[in-house]
N, CA, C and O atoms as a DFTB+ gen file, in Angstrom:
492 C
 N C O
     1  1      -4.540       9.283      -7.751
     2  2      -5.978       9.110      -7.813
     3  2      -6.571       9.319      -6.436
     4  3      -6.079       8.923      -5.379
     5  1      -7.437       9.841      -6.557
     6  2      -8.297      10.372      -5.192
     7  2      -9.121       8.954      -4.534
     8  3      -9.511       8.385      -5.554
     9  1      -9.385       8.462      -3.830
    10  2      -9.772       6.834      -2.735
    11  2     -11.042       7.350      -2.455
    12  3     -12.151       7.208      -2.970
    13  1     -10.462       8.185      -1.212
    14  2     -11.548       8.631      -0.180
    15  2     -11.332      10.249      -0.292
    16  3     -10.264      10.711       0.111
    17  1     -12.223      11.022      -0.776
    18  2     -12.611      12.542      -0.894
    19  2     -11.972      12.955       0.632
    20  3     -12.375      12.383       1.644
    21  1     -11.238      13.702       0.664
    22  2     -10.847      14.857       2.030
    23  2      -9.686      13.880       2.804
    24  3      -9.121      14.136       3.867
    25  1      -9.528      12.813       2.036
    26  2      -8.077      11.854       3.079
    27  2      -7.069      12.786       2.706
    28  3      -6.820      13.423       1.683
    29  1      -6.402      12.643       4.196
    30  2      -4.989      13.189       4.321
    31  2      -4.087      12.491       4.374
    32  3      -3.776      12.034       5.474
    33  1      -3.376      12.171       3.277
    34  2      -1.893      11.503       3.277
    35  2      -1.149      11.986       3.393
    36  3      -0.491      11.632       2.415
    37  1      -0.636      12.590       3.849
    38  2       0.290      14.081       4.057
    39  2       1.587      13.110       5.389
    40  3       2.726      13.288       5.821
    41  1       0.891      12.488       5.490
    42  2       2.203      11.123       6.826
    43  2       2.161      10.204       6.627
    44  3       2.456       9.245       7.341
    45  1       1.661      10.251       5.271
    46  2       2.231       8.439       4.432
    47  2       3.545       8.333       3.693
    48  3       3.913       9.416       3.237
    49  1       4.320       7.347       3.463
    50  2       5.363       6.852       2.888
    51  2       4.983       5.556       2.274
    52  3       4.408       4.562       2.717
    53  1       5.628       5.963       0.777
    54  2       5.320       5.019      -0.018
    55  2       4.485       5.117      -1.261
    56  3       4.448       6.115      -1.981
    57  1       3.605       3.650      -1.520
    58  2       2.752       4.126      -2.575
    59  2       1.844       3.332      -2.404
    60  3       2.005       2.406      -1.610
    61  1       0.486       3.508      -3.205
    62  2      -0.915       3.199      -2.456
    63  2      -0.956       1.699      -3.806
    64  3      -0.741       1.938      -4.994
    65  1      -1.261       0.275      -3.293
    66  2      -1.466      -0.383      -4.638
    67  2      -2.958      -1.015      -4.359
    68  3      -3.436      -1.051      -3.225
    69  1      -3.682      -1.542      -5.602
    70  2      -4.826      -2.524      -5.844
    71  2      -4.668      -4.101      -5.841
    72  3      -3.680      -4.829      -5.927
    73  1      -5.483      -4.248      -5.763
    74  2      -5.191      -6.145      -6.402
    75  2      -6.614      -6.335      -7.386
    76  3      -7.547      -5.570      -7.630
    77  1      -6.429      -7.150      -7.637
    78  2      -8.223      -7.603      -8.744
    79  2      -7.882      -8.384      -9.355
    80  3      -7.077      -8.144     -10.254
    81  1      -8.419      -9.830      -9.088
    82  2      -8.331     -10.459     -10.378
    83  2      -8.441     -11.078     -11.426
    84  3      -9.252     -11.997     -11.542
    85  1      -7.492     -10.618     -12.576
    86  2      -7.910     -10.455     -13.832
    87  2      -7.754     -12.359     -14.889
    88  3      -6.734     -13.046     -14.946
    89  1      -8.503     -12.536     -15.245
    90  2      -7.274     -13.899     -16.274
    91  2      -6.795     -13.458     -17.297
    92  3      -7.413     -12.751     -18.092
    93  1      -5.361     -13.898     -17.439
    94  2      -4.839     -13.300     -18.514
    95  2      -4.479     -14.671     -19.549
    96  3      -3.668     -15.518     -19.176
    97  1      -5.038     -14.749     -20.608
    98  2      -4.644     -15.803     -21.300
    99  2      -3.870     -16.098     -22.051
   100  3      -3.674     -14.939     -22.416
   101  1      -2.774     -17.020     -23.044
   102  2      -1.961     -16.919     -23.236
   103  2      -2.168     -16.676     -24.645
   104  3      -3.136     -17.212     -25.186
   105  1      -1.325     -15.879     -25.366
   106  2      -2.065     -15.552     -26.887
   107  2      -1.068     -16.191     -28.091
   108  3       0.069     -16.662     -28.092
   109  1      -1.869     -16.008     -28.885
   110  2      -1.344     -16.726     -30.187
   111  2      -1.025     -15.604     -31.107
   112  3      -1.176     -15.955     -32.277
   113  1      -0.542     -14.079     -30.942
   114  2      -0.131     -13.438     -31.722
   115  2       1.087     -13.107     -31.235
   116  3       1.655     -13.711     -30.325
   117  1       1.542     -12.080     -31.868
   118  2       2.945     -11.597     -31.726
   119  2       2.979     -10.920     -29.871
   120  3       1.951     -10.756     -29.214
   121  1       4.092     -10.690     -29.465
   122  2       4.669      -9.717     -28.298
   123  2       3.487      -8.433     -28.241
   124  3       2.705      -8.084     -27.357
   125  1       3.721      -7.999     -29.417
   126  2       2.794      -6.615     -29.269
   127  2       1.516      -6.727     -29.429
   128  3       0.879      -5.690     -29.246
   129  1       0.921      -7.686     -29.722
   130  2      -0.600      -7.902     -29.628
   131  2      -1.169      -8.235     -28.284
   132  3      -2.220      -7.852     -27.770
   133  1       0.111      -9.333     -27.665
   134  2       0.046      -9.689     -26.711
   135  2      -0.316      -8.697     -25.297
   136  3      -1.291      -8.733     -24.547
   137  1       0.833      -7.866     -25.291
   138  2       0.376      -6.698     -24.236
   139  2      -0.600      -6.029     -24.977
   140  3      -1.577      -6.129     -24.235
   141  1      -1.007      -5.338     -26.081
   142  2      -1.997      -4.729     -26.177
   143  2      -3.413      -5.587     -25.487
   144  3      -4.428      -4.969     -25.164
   145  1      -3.319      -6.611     -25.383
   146  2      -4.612      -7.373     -25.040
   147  2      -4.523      -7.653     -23.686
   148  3      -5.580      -7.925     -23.117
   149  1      -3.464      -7.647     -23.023
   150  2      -3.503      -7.598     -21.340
   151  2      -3.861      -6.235     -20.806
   152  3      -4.456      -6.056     -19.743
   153  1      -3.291      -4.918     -21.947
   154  2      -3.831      -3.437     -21.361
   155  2      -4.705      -3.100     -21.287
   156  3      -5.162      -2.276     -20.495
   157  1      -5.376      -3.889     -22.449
   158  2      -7.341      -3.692     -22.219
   159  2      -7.948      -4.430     -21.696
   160  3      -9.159      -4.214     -21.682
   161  1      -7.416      -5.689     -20.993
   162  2      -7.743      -6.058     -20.561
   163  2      -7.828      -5.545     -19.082
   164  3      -8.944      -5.372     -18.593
   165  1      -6.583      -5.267     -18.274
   166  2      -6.546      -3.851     -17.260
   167  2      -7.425      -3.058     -17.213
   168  3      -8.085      -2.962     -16.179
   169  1      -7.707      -2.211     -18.382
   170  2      -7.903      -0.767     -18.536
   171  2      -9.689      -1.422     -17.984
   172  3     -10.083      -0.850     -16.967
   173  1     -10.272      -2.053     -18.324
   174  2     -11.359      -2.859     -18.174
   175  2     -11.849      -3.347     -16.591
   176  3     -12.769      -4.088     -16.242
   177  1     -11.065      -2.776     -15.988
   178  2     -11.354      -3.464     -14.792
   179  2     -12.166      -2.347     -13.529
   180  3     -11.711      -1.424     -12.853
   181  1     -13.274      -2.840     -13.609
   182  2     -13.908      -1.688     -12.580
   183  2     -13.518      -0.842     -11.354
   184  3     -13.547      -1.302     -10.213
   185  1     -13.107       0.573     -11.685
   186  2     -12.709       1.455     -10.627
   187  2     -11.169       1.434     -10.169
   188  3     -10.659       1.936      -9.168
   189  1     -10.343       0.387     -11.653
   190  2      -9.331       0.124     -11.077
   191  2      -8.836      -0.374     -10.295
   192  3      -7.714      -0.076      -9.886
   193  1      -9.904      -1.735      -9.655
   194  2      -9.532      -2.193      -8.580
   195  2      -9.779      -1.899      -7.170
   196  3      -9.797      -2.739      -6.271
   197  1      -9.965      -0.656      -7.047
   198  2     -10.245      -0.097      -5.772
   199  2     -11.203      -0.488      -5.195
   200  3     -11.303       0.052      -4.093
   201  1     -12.197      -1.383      -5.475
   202  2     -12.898      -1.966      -4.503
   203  2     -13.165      -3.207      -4.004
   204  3     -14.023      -3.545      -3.189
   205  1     -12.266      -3.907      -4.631
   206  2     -11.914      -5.297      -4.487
   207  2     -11.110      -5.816      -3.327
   208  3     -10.937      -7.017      -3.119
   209  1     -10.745      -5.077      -2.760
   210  2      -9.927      -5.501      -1.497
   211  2     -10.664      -5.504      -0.259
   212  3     -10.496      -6.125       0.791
   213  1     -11.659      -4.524      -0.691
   214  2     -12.832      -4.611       0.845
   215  2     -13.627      -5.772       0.975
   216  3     -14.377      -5.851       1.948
   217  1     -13.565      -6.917      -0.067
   218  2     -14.057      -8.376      -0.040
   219  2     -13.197      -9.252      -0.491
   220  3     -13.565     -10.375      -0.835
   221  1     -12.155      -8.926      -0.540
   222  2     -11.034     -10.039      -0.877
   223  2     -10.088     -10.772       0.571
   224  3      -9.190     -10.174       1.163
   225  1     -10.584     -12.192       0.905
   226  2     -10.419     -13.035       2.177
   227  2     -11.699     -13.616       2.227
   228  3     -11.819     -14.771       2.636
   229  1     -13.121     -12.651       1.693
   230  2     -14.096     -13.308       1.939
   231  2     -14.122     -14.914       1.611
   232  3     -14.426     -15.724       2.486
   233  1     -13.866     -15.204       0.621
   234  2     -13.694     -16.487      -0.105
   235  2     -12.648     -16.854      -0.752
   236  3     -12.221     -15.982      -1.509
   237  1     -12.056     -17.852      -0.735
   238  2     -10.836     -18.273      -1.771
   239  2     -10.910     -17.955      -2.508
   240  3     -12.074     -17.826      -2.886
   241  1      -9.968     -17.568      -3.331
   242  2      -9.951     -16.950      -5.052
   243  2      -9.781     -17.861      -6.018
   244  3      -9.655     -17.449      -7.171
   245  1      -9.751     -19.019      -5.797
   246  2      -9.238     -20.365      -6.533
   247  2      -7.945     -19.847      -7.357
   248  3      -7.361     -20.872      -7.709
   249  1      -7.020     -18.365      -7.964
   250  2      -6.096     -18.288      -8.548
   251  2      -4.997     -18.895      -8.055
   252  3      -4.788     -18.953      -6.843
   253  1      -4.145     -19.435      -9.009
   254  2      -3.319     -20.382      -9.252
   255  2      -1.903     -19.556      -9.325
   256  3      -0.768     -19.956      -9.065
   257  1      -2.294     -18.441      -9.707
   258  2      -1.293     -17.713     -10.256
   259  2      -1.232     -16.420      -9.560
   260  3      -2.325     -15.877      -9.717
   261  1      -0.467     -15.702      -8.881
   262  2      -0.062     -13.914      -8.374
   263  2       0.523     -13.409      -9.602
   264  3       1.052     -14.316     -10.245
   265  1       0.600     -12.327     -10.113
   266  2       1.323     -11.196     -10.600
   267  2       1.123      -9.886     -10.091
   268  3       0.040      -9.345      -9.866
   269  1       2.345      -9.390      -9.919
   270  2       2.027      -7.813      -9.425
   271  2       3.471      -7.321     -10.007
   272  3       4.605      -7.712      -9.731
   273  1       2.908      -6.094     -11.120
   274  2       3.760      -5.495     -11.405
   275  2       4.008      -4.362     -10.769
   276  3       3.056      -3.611     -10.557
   277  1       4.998      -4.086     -10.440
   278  2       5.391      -3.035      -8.923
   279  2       5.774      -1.749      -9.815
   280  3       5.889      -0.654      -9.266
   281  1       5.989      -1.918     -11.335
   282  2       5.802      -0.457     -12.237
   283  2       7.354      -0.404     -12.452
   284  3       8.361      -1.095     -12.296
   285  1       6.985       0.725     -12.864
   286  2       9.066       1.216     -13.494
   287  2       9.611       2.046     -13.030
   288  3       8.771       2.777     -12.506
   289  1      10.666       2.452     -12.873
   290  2      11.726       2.989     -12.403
   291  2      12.935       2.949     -12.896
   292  3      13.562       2.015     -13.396
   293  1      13.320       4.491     -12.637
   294  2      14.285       4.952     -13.367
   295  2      16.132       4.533     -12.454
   296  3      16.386       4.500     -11.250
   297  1      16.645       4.396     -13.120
   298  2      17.656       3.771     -12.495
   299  2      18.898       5.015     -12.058
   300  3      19.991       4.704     -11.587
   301  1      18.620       5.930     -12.229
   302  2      19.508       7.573     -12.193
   303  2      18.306       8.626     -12.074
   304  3      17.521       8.955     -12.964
   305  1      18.364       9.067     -10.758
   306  2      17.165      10.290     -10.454
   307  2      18.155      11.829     -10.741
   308  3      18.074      12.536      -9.736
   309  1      18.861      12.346     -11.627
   310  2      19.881      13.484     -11.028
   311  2      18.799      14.765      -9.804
   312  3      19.170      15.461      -8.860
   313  1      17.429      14.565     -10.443
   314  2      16.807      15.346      -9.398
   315  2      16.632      15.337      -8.206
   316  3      16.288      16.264      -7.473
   317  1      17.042      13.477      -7.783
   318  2      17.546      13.542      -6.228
   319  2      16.000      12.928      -5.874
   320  3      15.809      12.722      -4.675
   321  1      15.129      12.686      -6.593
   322  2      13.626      11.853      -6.118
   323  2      14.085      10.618      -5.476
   324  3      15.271      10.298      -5.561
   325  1      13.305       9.959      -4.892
   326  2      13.520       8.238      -4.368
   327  2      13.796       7.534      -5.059
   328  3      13.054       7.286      -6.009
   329  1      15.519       6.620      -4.808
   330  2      15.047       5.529      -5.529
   331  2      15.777       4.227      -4.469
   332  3      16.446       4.416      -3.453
   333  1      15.473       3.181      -4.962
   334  2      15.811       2.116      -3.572
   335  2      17.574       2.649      -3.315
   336  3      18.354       3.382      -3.922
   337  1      17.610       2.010      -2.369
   338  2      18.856       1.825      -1.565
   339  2      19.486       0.965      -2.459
   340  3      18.656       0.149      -2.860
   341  1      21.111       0.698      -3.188
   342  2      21.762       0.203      -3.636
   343  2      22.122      -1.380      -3.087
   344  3      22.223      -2.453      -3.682
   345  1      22.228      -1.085      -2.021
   346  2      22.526      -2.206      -1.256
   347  2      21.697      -2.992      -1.166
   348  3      22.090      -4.156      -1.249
   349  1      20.346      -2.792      -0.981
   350  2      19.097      -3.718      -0.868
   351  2      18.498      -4.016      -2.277
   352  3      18.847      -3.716      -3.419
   353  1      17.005      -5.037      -1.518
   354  2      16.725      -5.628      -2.557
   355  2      15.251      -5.326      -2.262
   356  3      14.481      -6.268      -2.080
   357  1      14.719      -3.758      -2.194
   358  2      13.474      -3.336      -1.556
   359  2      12.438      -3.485      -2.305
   360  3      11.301      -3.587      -1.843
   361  1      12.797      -3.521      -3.905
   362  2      11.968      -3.377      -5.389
   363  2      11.047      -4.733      -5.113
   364  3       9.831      -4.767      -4.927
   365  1      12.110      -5.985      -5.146
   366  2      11.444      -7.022      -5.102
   367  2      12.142      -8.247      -3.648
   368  3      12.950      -9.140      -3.903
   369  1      11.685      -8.023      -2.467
   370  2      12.204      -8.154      -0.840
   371  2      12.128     -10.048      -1.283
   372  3      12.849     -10.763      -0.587
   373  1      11.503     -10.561      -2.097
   374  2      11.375     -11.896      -2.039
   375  2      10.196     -12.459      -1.333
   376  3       9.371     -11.654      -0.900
   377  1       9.929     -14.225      -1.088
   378  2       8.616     -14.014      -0.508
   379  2       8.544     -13.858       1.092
   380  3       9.468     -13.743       1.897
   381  1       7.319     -13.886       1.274
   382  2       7.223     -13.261       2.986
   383  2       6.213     -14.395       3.545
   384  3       4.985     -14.393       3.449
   385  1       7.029     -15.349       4.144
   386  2       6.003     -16.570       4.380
   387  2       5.020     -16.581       5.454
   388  3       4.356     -17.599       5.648
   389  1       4.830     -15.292       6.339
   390  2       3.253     -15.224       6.891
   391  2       2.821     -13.768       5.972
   392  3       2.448     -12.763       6.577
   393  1       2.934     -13.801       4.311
   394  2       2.481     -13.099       3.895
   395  2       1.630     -14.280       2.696
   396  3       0.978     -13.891       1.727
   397  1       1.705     -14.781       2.825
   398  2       1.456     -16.126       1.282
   399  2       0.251     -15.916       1.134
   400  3      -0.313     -15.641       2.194
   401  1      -0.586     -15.936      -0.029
   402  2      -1.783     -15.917      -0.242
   403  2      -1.954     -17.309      -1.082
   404  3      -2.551     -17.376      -2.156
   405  1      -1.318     -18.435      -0.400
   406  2      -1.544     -19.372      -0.875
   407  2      -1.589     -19.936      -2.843
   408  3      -1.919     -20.939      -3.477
   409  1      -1.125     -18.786      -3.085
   410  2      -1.007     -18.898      -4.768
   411  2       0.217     -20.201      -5.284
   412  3       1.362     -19.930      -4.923
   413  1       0.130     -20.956      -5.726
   414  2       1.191     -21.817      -6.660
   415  2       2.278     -21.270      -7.141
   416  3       3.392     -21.776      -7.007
   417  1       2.040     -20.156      -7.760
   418  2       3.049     -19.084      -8.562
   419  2       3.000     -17.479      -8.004
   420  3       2.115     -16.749      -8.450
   421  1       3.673     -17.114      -7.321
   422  2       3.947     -15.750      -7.004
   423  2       4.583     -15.373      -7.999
   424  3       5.523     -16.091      -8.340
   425  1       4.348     -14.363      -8.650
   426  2       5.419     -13.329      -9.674
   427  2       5.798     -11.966      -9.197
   428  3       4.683     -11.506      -8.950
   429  1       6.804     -10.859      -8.857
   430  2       6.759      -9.984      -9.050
   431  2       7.384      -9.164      -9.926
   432  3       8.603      -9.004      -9.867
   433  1       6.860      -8.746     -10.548
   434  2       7.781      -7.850     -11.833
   435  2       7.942      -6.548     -11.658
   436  3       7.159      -5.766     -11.120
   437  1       8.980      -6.336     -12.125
   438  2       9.038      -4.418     -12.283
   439  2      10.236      -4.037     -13.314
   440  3      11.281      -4.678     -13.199
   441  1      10.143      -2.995     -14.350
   442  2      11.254      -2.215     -15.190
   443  2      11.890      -1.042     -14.710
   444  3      11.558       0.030     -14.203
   445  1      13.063      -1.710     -15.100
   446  2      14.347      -0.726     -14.627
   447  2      14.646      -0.463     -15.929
   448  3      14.927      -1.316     -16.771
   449  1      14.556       1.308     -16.181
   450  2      15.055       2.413     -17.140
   451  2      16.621       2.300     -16.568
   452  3      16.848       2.963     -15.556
   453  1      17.722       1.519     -17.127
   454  2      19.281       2.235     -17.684
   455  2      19.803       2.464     -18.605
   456  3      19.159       2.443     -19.654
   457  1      20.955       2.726     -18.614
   458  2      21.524       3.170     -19.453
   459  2      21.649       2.433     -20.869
   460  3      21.702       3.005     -21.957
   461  1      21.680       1.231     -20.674
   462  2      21.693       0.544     -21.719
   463  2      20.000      -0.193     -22.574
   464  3      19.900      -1.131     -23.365
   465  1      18.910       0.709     -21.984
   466  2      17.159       0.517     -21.589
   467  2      16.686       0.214     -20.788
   468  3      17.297       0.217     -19.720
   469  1      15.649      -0.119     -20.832
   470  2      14.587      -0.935     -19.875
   471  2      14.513      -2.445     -19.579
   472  3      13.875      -3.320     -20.164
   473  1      15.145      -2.501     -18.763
   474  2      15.290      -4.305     -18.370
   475  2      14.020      -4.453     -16.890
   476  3      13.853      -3.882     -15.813
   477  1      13.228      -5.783     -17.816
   478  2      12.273      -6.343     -17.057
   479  2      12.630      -7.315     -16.223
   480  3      13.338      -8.264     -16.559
   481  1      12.047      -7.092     -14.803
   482  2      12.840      -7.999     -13.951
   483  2      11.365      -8.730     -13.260
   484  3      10.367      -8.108     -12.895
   485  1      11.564     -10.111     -13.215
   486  2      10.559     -10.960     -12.609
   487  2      11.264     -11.897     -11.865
   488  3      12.349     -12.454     -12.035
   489  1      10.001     -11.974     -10.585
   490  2      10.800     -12.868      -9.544
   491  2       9.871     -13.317      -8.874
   492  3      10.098     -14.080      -7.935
């Protein structure tokens, strides 16, 4: 997605993320109703987020709760694309205590595509 018209990322590493936030409430239907109603609930969110970070510190957020899903990934690239280092734990590094945003509950989630499917990992 395009940010800023004519930016050159061309000497960035990595990947660009949002924050915004959303309440997600807890539902009384099945699994699949369930995410269908957190995706629209997402899909709903102005500009994707992208402008929420240029006033986010202004004021406490009173949230109680972090989630950040860091997305999916494939667990076998044969094309040789990025994927973490074996040895490390880069997906989800753990917390970073002059990083805290003071939340109660940090979550980070992300899906790993193997061989045997997609296993959701939260931490």
């Amino acid at each position: 997605e395009e940010l800023a018209s004519g930016a050159d990322l061309s000497r960035t590493v990595g990947w660009f993320t949002t924050q915004y936030p959303v309440r997600l409430d807890p539902g009384t239907g099945g699994v699949g109703q369930d995410v269908k109603r957190v995706r629209d609930r997402l899909a709903a969110v102005p500009g994707r987020g992208t402008g929420y970070g240029a006033l986010h510190g202004q004021a406490p957020s009173g949230a109680q709760i972090a989630f950040n899903y860091l997305g999916r990934f494939t667990a076998d690239t044969p094309d040789g694309h990025w994927v973490p280092a074996p040895e490390s734990d880069a997906v989800h590094p753990g917390p970073q205590p002059v990083l805290l945003d003071g939340h109660v509950l940090d979550l980070n989630a992300s899906t790993l595509d193997g061989p045997d499917g997609p296993v959701l990992t939260v931490r």
